[in-house]
N, C-alpha and C positions, 0 to 999 in steps of 0.2 A: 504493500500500500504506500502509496506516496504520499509524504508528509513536506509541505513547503514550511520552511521556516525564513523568516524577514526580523529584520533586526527593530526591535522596539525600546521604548526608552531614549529617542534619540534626543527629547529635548534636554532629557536630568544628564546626556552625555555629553549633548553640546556645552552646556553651564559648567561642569567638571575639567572640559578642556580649555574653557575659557580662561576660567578660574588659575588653573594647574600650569598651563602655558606662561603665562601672565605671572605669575607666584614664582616661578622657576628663573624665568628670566629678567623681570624688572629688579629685586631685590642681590640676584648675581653679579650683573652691571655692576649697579650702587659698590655693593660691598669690593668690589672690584675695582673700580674708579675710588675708592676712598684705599686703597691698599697701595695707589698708587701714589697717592698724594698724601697720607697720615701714618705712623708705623704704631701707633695705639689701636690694641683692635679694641679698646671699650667703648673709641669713636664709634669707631663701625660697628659694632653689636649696637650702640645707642643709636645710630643712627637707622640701622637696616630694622631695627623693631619699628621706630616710628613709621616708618616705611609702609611695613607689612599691616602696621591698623591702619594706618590713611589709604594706603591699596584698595585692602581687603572692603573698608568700606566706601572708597568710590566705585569701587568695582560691584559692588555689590547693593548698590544704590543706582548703576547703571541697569541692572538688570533686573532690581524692579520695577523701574520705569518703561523699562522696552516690555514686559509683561505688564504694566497696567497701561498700558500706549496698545498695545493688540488687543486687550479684551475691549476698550475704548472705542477701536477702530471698527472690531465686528458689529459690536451693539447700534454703532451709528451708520453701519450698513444693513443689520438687519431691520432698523425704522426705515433707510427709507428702500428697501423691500417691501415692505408690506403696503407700505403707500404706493410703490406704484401699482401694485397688484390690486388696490381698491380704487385707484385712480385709473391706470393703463393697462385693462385686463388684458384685452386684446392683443397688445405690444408686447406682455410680458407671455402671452400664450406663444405668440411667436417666434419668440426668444426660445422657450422650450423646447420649440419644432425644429429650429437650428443647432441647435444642440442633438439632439438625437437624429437628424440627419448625418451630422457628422460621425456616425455610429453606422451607418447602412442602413437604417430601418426602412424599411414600404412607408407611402403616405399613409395606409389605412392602419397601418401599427402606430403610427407616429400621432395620426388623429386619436384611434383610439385613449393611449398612454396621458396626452395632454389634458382630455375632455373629463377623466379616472382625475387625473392629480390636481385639476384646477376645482373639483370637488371637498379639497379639504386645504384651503389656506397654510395653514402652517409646514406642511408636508413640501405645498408647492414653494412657498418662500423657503422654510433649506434646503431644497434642490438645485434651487436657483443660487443661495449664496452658493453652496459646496462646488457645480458643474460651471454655473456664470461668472462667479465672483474668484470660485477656488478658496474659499476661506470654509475651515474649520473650526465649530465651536470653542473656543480656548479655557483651560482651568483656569475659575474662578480665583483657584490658590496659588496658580500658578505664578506669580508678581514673588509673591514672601518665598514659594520655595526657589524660584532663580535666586533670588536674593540671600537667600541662606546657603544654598550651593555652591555659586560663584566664590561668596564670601570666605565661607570655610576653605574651599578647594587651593583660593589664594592664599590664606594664612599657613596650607599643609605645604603649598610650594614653595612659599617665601621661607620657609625654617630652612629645609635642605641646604641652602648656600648659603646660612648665615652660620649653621649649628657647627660646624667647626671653630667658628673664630670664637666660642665660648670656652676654649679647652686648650686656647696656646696665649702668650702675649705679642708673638710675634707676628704681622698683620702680614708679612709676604708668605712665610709658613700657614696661617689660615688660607692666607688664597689657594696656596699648593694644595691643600686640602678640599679646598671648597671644591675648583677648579675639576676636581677627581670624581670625589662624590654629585658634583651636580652635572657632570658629563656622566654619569653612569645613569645617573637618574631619568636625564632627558631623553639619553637612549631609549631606555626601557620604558618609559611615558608617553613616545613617539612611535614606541613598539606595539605596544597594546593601544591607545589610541588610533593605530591606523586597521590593526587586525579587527576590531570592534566594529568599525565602519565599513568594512570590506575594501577599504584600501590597499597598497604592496606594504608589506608592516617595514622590511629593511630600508626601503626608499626612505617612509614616513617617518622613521629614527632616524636615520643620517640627517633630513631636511629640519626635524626639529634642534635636535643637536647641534648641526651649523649655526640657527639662528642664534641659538642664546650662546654659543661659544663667540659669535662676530660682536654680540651686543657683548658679552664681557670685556673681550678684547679692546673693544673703539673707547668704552667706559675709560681702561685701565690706562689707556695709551694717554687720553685727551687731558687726563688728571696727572700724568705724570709729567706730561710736558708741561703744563701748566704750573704746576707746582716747581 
């Protein structure tokens, strides 16, 4: 028996990677650009914590906004659905028929299906959002839990490149450590992140790992010549 399986949960994955990407490499930089210009890692522990709260919560303020900006956007698509449906029945019947035209249907199926679903309002207005519009009911709760996931997801990726410089005094010795550990990390974050989505998982770790290894890099360089 054939069993299809589709990957679900993609929004609480999306928010994870947003999060984790983000957490991995913006507080790497920092603590990296401050390694290059201060040799106190208490700077840099002091500084890469304030970091990871101010992050974690704009980051995480951004993405209950983009979650209460969609449910926002549906509800003021599904009013004026219904309005034109009480106002433009006709227009919006037709709109249906084009729709399932684009399917192969006969006219007398297509008559039929219209004449069935223009019988019950609500039915026909989410058809019309879902097939017309393309929008999908959105979780209600969906605002607080981006916004908790994002959040959390940046604070677990912001420690990884900071958690060494709490266990030496010496800020070039932290980096050599960070450096290790948050390339291993990004790797393997890159790795399951890409296998999860059905992406090439080797590609998606190299490409992630580049990024935050160029962001440390340009960080360390720009503060040391400066400095």
């Amino acid at each position: 028996m054939h069993e299809e399986k589709h990957f679900e949960g993609s929004e609480t994955v999306r928010d994870i990677v947003i999060g984790m990407s983000d957490g991995l490499t913006v507080p790497f930089a920092l603590a990296a650009g401050l390694s290059g210009a201060v040799s106190d890692t208490g700077i840099i522990v002091t500084a890469g914590l304030a970091e990871i709260v101010a992050g974690s919560i704009a980051m995480g303020l951004g993405g209950y906004l983009a979650g209460k900006t969609e449910i926002e956007h549906y509800d003021s698509e599904l009013k004026r659905e219904y309005h034109e449906v009480d106002v433009f029945p006709e227009k919006e019947k037709q709109e249906v028929r084009e729709i399932f035209e684009t399917y192969g249907l006969s006219t007398q199926s297509t008559e039929l299906i219209v004449n069935e679903m223009s019988k019950d309002k609500d039915k026909w207005v989410h058809f019309m959002m879902r097939f017309e519009l393309g929008l999908e009911k959105p979780d209600i709760n969906r605002a607080r839990q981006s916004a908790l996931t994002i959040g959390i997801s940046y604070i677990v990726g912001g420690i990884v490149p900071l958690a060494s410089y709490f266990f030496t005094d010496d800020a070039k010795q932290g980096l050599l450590y960070s450096c290790i550990i948050t390339t291993i990390c990004l790797f393997i974050f890159g790795y399951l992140k890409s296998k999860v989505i059905g992406q090439p998982p080797v590609y998606g770790a190299f490409r992630i790992t580049l990024i935050g290894a160029l962001a440390a890099a340009s960080a360390y360089y720009v503060a040391h010549l400066i400095g």
